[in-house]
N, C-alpha and C positions, 0 to 999 in steps of 0.2 A: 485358156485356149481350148477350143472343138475343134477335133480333127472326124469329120465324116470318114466313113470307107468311102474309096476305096485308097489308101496311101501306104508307104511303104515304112512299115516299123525301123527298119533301122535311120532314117529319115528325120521320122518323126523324130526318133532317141535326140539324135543330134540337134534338132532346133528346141526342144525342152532341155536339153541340157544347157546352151549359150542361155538363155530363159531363165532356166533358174538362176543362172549365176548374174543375170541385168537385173532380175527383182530381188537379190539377196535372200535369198530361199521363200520367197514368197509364190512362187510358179507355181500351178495347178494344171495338169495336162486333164484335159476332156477328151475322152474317145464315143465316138455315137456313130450306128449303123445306119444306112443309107437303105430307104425302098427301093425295092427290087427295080421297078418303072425306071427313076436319077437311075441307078447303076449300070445297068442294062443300055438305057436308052438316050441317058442325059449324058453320060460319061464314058460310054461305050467299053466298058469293062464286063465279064463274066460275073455270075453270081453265084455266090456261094451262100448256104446255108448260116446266119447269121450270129449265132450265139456259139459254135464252136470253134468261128474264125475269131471273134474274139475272146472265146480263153485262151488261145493260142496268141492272139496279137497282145494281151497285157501280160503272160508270161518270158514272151519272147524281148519286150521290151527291160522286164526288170532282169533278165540273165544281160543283155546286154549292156544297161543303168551298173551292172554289178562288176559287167568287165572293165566299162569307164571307170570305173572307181578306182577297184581296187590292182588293176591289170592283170585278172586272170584271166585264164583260158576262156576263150567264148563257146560258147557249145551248146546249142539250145537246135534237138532235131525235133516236130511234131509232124503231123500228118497236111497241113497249111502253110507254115513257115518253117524255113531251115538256115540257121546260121552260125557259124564255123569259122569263120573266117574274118580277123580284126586284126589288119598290120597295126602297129606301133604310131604308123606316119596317121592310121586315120582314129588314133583314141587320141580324144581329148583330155583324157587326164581327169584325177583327181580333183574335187569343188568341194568347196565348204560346207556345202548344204547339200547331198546326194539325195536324200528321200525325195521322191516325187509324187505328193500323191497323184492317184489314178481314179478319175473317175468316171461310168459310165452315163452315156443318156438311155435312156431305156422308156418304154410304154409297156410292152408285152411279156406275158409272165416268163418265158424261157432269159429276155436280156434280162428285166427286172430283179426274179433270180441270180442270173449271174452275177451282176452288180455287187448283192451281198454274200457270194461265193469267191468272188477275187478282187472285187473295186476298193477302193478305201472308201467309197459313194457315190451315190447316185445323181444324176443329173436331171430332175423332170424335161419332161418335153414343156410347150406352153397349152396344149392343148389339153393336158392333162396333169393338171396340176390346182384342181380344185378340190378344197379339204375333203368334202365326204368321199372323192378316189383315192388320194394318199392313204383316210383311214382304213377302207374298207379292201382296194386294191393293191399299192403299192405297199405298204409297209407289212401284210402278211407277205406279200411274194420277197421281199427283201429278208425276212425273217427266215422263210423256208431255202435260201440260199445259203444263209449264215448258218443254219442250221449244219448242211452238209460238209462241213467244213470245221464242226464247233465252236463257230464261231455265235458272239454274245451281236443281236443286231446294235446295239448301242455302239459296235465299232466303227459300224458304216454309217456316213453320214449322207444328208439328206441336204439337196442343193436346190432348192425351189427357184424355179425362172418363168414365172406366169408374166403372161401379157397384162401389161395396167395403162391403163387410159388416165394418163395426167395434165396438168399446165400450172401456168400462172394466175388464171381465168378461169370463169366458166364457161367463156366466148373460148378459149382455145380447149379446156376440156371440153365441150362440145366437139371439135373441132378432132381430137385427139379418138374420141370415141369410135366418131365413122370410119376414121382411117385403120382403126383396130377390126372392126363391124370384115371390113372387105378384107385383112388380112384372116379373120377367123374363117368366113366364108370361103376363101382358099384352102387354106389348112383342114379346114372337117369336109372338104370333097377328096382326099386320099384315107383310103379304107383303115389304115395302121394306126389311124387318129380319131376314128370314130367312138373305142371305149366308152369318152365321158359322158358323151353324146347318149350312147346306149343305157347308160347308167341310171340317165333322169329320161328315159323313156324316147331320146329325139332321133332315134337310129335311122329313122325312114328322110333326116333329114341329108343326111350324109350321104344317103343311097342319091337322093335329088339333085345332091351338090353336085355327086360325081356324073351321075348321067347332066348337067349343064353345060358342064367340063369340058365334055366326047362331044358336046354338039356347038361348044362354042362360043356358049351361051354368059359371058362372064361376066354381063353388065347385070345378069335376075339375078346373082347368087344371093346377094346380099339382102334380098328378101325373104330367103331363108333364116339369116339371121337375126330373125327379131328381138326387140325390148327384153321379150322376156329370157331368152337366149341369152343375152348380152348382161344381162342384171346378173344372171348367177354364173357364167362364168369369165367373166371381166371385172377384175376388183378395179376402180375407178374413182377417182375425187383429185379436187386442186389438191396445189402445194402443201396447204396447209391444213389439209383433210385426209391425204393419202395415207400420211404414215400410221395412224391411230386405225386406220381399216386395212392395212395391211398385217398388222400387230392383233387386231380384233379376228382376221379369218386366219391366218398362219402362227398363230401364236403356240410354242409348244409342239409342232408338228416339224421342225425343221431346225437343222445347224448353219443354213447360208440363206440368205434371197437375194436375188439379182435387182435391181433397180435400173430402168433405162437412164440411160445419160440426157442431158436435154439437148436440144437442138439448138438453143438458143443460150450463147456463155453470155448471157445476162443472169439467166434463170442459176447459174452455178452455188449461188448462195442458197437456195429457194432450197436445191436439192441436198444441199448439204445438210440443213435442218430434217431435213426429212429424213437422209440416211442418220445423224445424231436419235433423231427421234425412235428409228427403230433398234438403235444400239441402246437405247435406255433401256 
């Protein structure tokens, strides 16, 4: 589960906890910050500066994970969250499985950072989560987090969720590709997603995205996103092509990857092979 900000930790506590206990300690809480624009404007909440609201929102949640458990006193004051106060009637008690891991999504090196300061791991974004960023980007700024903390980076783990353009076909990967094409074209016109963009040199395209954007303009974006755009960061093939090129560019660089579900519970066999293939 991702929980964006803006949401309330003791909240959140409570639905990861039922969570963990429906998946037999299999739960994974996701925490990820929200741009400034959603928070402000989409959701109509204040903004706060966002990398020390959450080392305060995943400390606050493991003092409270600690008072469910074990029923001590809750007591957790910082300068963001303050929480003091846990009757009897609203702890749910002791669970078989209390570890929760915590992981962040992060892009920018202050979350990035944190991630390997207090996450148990990191969450890529999909916009950035192509290998020469994780090498070059991510995994130093996760390193210099762990660091401040002595921590070894080997303890944070690394959750890759790139966007991939699949099917049955090549009539539906086709099909699969453009509809990625106009989500990419969305996502690289908000400035906090630009990185990979800038990386391989396309920063001027993001600046185009986003002036499209302000004028309305939704149906050009996608020309921005060219062939060659799309080739390097859209890992992409059928069913029975993806998995080996998923293994071929993420190989080594990562402890999870996310695979989309299909659309179609015909394909459920199709994707199982494919998940088998990358647990080989």
């Amino acid at each position: 589960m991702l929980v964006a900000f803006p949401r309330i930790p003791m909240t959140v506590a409570h639905a990861a906890w039922d969570l963990q206990v429906l998946s037999n300690g299999r739960f994974e809480l996701g925490l990820g910050p929200q741009v400034r624009g959603n928070i402000v404007d989409r959701y109509g909440t204040p903004w706060t500066p966002p990398a020390p609201r959450m080392r305060e929102y995943v400390q606050s949640l493991r003092a409270i994970f600690e008072s469910f458990q074990r029923g001590t006193q809750l007591r957790y004051e910082g300068e963001q969250y303050r929480f003091t106060r846990l009757q009897p009637f609203f702890n749910p008690g002791a669970i078989a499985h209390p570890e929760i891991p915590i992981l962040l999504g992060a892009v920018g090196p202050r979350m990035t950072a944190l991630a390997g300061e207090v996450g148990d791991g990191l969450i890529t974004h999909p916009t950035n989560t192509h290998p020469r960023y994780l090498r070059e980007v991510t995994r130093p700024r996760l390193e210099k987090g762990a660091a401040r903390v002595g921590r070894s980076d080997e303890e944070v783990g690394l959750l890759l969720a790139p966007l991939v353009a699949t099917g049955g076909s090549q009539e539906r990967l086709r099909t699969d590709r453009e509809r990625q094409r106009k989500l990419l074209a969305f996502l690289y016109s908000t400035p906090a997603y630009w990185p990979s963009l800038e990386l391989f040199g396309w920063g001027e395209r993001g600046r185009r995205l986003r002036e499209l954007t302000r004028s309305g303009e939704w149906s050009e974006m996608t020309k921005l996103i060219d062939d060659e755009v799309l080739e390097e960061m859209l890992p992409s093939g059928t069913y029975d092509e993806i998995g080996d090129r998923l293994r071929e560019r993420y190989g080594g660089l990562s402890t999870q990857l996310s695979f989309p579900l299909p659309r179609d519970p015909a394909d459920d066999a199709a994707v199982a092979r494919v998940v088998d293939r990358l647990h080989a």
